[in-house]
N, C-alpha and C positions, 0 to 999 in steps of 0.2 A: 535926680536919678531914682529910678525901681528896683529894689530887689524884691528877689523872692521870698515869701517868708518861710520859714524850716514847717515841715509836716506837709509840702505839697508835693504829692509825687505828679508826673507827668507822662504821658505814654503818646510818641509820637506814631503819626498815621502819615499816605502819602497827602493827604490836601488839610487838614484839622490835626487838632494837640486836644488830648483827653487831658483834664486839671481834677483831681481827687484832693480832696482838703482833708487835715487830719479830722476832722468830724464825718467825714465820709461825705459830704453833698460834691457831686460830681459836676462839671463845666465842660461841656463841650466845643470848645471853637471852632466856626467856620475858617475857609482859606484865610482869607485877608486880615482874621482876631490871629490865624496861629503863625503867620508871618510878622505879626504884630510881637506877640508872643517872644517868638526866637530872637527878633532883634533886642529885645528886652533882656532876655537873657545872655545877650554879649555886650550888655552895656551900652547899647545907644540912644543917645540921648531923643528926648521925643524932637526936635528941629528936623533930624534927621531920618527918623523914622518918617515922618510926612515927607519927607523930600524922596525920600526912593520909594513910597507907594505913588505916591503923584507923580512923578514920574513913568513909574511901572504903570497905572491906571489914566496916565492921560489928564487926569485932574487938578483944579489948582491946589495951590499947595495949603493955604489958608484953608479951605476946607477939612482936609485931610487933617491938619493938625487940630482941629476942633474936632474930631470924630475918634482921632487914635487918644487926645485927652480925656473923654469922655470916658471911649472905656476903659482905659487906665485907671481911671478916678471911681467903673465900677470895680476894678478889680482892688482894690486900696479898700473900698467900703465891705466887700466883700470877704475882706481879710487873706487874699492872694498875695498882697504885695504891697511893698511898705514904700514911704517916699522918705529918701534919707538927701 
């Protein structure tokens, strides 16, 4: 599981999530990182996250869960979000 870490604020748009870090370096996600995003922030787990964009996008699902870990994993290096 992902959480957030404390000092990120977030400012939601209609298609992208602004991510400000308490150092101030800003992240701007496109659609499908800020869909990525939200489900993250209600706790679902990454299996799942591939399964309803693969789905939504028509694609295999293996894929998708190699691209939604990825950038989870830049978001973790990044200091966004922590893996507990």
């Amino acid at each position: 599981m992902y959480v957030v870490n404390s000092g990120i604020s977030v400012e939601y748009f209609e298609n992208e999530v602004i991510l400000v870090s308490s150092d101030e370096k800003i992240h701007c996600l496109n659609e499908t990182a800020a869909e990525i995003w939200k489900l993250v922030e209600k706790n679902t787990d990454i299996d799942n996250i591939a399964l309803y964009l693969a789905n939504k996008y028509s694609v295999p699902c293996e894929d998708v869960k190699k691209d939604v870990m990825k950038m989870l994993e830049e978001f973790v290096e990044k200091n966004i979000l922590t893996v507990q």
